[in-house]
C-alpha positions in Angstrom: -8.3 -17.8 -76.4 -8.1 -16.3 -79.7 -5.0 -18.6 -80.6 -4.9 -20.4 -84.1 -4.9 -24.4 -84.0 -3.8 -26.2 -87.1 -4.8 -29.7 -87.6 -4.5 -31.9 -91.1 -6.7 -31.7 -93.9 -8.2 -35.2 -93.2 -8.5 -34.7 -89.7 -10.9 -31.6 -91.1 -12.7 -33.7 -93.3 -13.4 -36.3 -91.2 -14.5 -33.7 -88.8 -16.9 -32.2 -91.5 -18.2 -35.6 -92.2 -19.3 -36.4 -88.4 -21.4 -33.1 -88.4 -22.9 -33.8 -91.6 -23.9 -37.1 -90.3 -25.3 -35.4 -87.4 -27.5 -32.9 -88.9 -28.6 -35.8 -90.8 -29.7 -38.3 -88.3 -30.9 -35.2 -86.2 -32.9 -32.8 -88.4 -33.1 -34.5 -91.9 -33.7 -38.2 -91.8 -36.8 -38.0 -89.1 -37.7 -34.9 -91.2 -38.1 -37.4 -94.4 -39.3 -40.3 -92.3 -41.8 -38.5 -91.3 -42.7 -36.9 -94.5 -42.8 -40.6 -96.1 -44.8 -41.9 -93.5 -47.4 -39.3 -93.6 -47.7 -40.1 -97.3 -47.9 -43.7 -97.0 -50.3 -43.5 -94.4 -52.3 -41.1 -96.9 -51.9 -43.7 -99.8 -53.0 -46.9 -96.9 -56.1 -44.8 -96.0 -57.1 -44.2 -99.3 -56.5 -46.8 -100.8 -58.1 -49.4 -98.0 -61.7 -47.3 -98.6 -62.1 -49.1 -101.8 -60.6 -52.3 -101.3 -63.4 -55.2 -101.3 -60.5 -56.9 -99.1 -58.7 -54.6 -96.7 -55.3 -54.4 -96.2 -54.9 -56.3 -92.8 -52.8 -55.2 -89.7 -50.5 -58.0 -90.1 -49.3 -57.0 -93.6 -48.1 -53.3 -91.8 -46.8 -54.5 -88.8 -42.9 -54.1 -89.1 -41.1 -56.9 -90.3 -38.6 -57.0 -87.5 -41.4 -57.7 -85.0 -43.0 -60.3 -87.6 -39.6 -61.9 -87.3 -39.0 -62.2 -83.7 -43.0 -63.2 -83.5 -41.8 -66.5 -86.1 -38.6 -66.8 -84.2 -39.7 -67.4 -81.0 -43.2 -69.1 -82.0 -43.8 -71.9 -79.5 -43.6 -75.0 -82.4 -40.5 -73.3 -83.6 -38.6 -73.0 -80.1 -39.6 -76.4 -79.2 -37.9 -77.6 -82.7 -34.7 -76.2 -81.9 -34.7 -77.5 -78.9 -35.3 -80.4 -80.5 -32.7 -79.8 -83.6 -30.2 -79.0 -81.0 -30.6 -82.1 -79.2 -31.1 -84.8 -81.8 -27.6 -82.9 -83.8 -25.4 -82.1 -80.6 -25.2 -78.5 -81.8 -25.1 -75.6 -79.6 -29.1 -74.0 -79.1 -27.8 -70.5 -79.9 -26.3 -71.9 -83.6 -29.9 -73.3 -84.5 -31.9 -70.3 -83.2 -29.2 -68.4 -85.6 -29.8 -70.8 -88.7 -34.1 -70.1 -88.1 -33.5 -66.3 -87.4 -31.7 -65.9 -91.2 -34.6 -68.6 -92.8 -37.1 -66.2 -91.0 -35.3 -62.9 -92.5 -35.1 -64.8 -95.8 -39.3 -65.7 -95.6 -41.0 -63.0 -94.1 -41.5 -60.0 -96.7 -41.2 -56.4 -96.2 -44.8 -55.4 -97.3 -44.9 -51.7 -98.3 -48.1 -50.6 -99.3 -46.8 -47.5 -101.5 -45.0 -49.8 -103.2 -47.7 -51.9 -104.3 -50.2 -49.6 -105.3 -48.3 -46.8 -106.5 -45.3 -48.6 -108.6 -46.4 -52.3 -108.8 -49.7 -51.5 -109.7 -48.5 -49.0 -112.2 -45.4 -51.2 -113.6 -48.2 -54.3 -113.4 -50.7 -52.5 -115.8 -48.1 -51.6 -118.3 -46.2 -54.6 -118.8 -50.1 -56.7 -118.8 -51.4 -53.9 -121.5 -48.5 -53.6 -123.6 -47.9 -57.3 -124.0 -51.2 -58.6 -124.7 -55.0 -57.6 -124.3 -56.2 -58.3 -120.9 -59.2 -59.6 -120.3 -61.4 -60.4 -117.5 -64.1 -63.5 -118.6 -66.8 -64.2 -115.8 -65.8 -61.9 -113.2 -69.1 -61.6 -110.6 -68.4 -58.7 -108.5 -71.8 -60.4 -105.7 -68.9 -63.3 -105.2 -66.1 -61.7 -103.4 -68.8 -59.0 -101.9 -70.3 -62.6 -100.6 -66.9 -63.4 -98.3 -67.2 -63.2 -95.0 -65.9 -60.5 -94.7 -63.7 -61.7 -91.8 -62.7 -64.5 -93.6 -58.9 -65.4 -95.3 -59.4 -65.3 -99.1 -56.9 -67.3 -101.1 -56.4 -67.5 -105.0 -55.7 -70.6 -105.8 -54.6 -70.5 -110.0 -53.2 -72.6 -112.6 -49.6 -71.8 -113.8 -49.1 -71.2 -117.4 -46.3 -68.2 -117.6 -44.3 -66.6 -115.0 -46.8 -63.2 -116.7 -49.2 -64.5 -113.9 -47.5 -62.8 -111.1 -48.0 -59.5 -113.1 -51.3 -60.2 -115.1 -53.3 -61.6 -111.6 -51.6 -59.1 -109.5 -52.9 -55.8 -111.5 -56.2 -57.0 -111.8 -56.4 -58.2 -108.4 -55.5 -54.3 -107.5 -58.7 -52.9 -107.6 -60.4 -55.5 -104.7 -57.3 -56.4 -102.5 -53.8 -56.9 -102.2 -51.9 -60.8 -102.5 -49.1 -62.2 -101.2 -47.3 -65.2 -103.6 -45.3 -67.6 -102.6 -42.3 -67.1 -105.0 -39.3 -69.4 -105.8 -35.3 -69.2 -105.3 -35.3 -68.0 -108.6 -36.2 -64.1 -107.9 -33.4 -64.1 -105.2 -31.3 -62.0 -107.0 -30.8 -58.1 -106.5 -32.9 -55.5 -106.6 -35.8 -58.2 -108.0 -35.4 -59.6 -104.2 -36.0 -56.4 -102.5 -39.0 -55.5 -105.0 -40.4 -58.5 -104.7 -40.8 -58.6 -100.7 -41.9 -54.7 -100.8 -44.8 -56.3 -102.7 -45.5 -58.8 -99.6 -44.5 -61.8 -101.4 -42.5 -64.5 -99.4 -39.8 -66.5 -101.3 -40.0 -70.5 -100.7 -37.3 -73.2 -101.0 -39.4 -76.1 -103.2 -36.4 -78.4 -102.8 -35.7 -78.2 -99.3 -36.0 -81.5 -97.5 -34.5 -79.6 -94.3 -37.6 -80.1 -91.5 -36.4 -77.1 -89.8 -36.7 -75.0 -92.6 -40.0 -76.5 -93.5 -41.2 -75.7 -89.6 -40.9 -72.0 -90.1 -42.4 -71.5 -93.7 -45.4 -73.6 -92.3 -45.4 -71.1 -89.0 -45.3 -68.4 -90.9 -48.1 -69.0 -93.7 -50.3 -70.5 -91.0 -49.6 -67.3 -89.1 -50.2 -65.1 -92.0 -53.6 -66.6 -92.8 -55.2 -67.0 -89.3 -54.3 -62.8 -89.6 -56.4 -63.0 -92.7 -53.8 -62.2 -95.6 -54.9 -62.5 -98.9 -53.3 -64.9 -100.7 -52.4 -66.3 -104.1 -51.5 -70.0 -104.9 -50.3 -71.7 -107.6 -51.9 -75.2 -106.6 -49.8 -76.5 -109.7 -46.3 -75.9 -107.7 -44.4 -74.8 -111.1 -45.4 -73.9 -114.7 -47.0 -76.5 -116.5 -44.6 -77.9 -119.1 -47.4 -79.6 -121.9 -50.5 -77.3 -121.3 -52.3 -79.3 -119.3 -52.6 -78.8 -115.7 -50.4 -80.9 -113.3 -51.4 -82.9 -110.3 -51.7 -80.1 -106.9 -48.6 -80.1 -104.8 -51.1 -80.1 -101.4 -47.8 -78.4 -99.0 -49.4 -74.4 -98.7 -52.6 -75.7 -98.6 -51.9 -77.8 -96.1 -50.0 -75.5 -94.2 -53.0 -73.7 -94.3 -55.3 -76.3 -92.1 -53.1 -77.9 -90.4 -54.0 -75.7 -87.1 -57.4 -74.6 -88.4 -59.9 -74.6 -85.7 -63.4 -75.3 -87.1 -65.4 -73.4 -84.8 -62.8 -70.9 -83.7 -60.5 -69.6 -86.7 -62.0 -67.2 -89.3 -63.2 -69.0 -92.3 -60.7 -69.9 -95.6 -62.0 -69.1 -98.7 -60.4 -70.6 -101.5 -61.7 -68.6 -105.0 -60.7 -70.7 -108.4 -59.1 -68.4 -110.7 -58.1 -69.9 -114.9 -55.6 -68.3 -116.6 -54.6 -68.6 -120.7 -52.7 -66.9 -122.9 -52.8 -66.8 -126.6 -49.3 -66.7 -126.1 -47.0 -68.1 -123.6 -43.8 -66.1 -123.9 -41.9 -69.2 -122.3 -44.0 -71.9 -124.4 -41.0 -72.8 -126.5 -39.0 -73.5 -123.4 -41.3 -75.4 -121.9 -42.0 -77.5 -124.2 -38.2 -78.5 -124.8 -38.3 -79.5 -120.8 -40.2 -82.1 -121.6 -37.8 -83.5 -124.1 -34.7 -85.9 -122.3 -32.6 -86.0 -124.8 -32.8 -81.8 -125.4 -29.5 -80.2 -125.2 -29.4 -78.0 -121.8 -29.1 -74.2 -122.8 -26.4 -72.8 -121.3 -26.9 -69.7 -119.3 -25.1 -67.3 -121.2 -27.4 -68.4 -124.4 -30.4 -67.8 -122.4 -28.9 -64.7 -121.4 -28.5 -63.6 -125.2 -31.9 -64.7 -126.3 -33.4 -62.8 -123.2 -31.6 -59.5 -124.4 -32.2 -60.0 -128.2 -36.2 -60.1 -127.0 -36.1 -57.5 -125.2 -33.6 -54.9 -127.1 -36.6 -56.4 -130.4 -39.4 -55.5 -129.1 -37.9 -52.1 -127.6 -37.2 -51.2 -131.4 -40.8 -52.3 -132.6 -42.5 -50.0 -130.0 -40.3 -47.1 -131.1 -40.9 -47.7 -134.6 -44.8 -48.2 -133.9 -44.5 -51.7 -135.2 -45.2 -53.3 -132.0 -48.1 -56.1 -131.7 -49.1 -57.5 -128.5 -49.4 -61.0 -128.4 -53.3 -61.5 -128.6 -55.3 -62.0 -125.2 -54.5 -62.8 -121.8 -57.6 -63.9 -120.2 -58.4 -64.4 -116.4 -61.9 -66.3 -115.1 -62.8 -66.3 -111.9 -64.7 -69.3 -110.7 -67.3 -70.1 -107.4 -65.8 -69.9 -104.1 -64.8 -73.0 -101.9 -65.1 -72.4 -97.9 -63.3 -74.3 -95.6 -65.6 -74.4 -92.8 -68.0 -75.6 -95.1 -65.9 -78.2 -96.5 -64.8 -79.5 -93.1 -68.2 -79.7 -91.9 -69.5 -81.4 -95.0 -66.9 -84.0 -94.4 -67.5 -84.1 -90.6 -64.0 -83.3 -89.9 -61.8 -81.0 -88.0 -58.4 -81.1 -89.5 -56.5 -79.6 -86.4 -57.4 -83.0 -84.6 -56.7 -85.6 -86.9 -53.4 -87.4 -87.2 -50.7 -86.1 -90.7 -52.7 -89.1 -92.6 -56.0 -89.2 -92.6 -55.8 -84.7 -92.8 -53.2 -85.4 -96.2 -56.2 -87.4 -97.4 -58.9 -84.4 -97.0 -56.3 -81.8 -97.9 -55.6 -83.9 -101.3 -59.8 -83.9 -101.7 -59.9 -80.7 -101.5 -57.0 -79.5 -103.9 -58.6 -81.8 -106.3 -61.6 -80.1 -106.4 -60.4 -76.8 -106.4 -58.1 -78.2 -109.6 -61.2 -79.5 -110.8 -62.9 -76.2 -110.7 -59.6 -74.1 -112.1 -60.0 -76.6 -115.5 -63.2 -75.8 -115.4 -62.9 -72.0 -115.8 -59.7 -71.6 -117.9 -60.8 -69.0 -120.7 -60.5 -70.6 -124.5 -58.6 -68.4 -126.9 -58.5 -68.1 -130.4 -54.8 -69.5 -130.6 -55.8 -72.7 -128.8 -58.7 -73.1 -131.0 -56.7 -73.0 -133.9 -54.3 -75.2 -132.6 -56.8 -78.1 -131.8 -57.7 -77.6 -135.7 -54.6 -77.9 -136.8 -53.9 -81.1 -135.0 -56.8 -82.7 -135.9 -56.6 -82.2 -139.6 -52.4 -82.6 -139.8 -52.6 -85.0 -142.5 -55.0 -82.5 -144.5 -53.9 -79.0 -145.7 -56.8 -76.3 -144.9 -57.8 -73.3 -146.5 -58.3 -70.1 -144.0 -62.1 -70.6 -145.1 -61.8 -74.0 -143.8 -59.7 -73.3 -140.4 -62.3 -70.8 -139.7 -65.4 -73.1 -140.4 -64.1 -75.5 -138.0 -63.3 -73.2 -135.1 -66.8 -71.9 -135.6 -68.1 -75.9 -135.5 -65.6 -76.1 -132.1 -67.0 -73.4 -131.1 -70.7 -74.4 -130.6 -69.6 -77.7 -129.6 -67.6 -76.5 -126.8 -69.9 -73.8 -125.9 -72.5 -76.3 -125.9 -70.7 -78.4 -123.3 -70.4 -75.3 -120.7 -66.7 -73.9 -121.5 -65.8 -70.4 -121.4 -64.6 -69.9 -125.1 -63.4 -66.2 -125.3 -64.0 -65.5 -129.0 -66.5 -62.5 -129.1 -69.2 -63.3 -132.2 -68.8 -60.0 -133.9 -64.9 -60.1 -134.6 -64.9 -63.9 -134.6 -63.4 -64.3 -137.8 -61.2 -62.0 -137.3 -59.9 -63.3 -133.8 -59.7 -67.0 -135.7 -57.6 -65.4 -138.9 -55.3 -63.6 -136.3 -55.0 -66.7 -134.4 -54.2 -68.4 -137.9 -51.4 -66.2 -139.1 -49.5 -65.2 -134.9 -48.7 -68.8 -135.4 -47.8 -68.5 -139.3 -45.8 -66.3 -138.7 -43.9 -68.2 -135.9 -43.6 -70.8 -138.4 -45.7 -73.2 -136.0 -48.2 -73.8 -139.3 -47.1 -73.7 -142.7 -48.6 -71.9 -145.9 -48.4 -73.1 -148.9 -50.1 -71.9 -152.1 -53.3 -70.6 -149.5 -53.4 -74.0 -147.5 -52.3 -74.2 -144.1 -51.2 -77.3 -142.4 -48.9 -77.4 -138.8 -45.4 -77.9 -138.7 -44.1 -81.5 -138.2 -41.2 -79.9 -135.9 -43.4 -77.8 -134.0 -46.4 -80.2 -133.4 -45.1 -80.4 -129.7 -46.1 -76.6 -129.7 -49.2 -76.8 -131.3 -50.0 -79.3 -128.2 -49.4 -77.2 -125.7 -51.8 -74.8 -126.8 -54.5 -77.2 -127.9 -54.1 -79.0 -124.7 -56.0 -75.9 -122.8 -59.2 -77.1 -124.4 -58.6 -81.1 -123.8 -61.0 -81.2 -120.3 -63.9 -79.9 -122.8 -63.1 -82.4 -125.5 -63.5 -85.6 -123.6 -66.7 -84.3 -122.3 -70.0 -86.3 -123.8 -72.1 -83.3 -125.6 -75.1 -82.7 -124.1 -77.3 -82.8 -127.4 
């Protein structure tokens, strides 16, 4: 009994590492589970007491359950059986293929996550890039909602900043869940992006199996009452002008919604602008046919030179934020209301005649998104520009006709987010950001734009173009 044994040095290792993963799984990992849990719950608590729009069950239900509800939702069984059938492929291979595009949808919402580093990372990046502004906010409007009732965000899409910009100041009433593209499928942005509850979608996909479950799970998300955020646009707008609404979420939406049974969908118009669009140049060159692709290591290299640029101008103090980012909230849109209006129950009708109300509806909402997007000083000065490219102007005379586009645009109901007492200031500002882009050109105290850069000077100027063809009142 009091013998020696010698065994190897691995074999002692290996021996030391099974009991250190036991007192792990034992005594240490439920010890921090719990502690994280507590804490979570501490942050979900207090955070949900000011919230004008809880956080819902459904967004902290665990995702594995969220999954296997999708999975084996009634439309979605009865597909594969379907699928199976029609392809003469085993059942157990198609329940495998939805299973992975149901891991690959559902996100992995973690409240902690959202409000304690994506709130904080959202608010830093927003404030250090530009000034952040909210226009028309009214506070009655969302305290209006039923309070039951799904609110959704529909928005325009001018810069991949509004994930960020509507997401921090969205933090302060409720939580949103985004539909995101293949593009932020890469690691860690993938994992970070699903801890915020967004869901990633694949635009291109023509596969109706795929399509099924995205529609399952959105539908199933919003009867549960999820906040939501849509870009009605479907991708950034490439001129400045708003694009024609891609109707698929939004349908999604009401394709199952019971008029007299489902809570209520309230679709809130939200405008956004920037007085600079850190992708403007890019987007612009889309447009072009004949443009030379970039390659990726060159976008790669521009990206870094940015970044590693404006980390030395904030060290150095000589960092200046790119003028305003503005948000404007516009008046509400309820789906019971529209259904009844229209003497329609979408969950009854055949795919035709509900694409036709669901198009109606989009284009009001789009209607009311151009009606609200906040005019900067930058597209102001832009729309100058263009109409006097033939005439060099003096900075007195830029100004004098911003003022005159002012009051004429004012005049005609826009939101023009220039305030009076720093007007001229906000117009010179305006003048020289896009001086000193080399958009306009100065010469001997005249400005006039760019002939290679009028494409630019569009895009900006195009924000205000719903206003323009608008008859003036007077």
């Amino acid at each position: 009994m009091t013998g020696q044994i010698t065994i190897s040095i691995w074999f002692f290792l290996f021996l030391v590492i099974i009991s250190a993963l036991a007192v792990l799984d034992r005594i240490f990992i439920p010890s921090v589970r719990w502690f994280l849990r507590r804490r979570i719950n501490r942050v979900i608590d207090e955070i949900g007491s000011r919230l004008d729009i809880e956080i819902k069950p459904f967004q902290l239900t665990k995702r594995q359950v969220l999954v296997e509800r999708l999975v084996y939702d009634p439309k979605v069984i009865a597909a594969i059986q379907t699928y199976a059938q029609k392809e003469a492929t085993p059942r157990e291979v198609v329940q495998a293929k939805v299973l992975r595009y149901a891991k690959e949808i559902v996100p992995s919402f973690n409240a902690y996550l959202y409000f304690r580093l994506g709130y904080w990372l959202a608010k830093k990046i927003a404030r250090r890039l530009y000034m952040v502004h909210v226009v028309l906010t009214d506070d009655a409007q969302l305290n209006a909602v039923y309070p039951d009732a799904t609110v959704v965000f529909v928005m325009n899409h001018r810069s991949n900043m509004d994930y960020i910009l509507v997401a921090f100041l969205a933090a302060e009433r409720t939580t949103l869940s985004y539909a995101v593209g293949e593009w932020a499928k890469i690691w860690p942005l993938q994992t970070l992006i699903k801890a915020m509850g967004a869901y990633f979608v694949r635009r291109r996909s023509r596969d109706p199996l795929y399509r099924l479950v995205l529609e399952r799970y959105v539908h199933m998300a919003t009867k549960e009452g999820v906040c939501q955020a849509v870009f009605l646009e479907g991708r950034l707008s490439r001129d400045g002008r708003l694009q024609p609404p891609k109707l698929g979420l939004i349908d999604y939406m009401l394709r199952s919604f019971e008029l007299e049974k489902d809570r209520d969908i309230i679709f809130i118009p939200v405008g956004i602008n920037y007085d600079r669009t850190l992708e403007d140049r890019s987007l612009v060159r889309a447009l072009d046919p004949e443009a030379e692709k970039r390659s990726l290591w060159f976008v790669v290299k521009t990206t870094s030179w940015f970044i590693w640029r404006s980390i030395v101008l904030m060290i150095s103090s000589r960092w200046q934020r790119y003028g305003y980012a503005c948000v404007n909230f516009g008046p509400h849109v309820s789906a019971r209301q529209f259904c009844r209006q229209n003497r329609v129950n979408l969950s009854e009708v055949d795919r035709e005649t509900r694409f036709g109300y669901v198009e109606k509806l989009c284009k009001q909402l789009m209607n009311s998104i151009e009606q609200v997007i906040p005019i900067l000083p930058v597209s102001l000065v832009s729309m100058v520009m263009l109409e006097s490219v033939e005439q060099p102007l003096s900075a007195f005379e830029v100004e004098a006709h911003v003022h005159d586009l002012i009051d004429v645009l004012e005049a005609r109901g826009a939101t023009v987010h220039v305030s009076g007492r720093s007007r001229a200031q906000n117009i010179l500002t305006a003048l020289n950001t896009l001086r000193l882009r080399r958009i306009v050109i100065e010469s001997e105290g005249l400005y006039r734009a760019d002939p290679k850069h009028i494409d630019v000077l569009t895009y900006y100027a195009n924000a205000i173009v719903y206003w323009r063809q608008i008859p003036n009142p007077n």
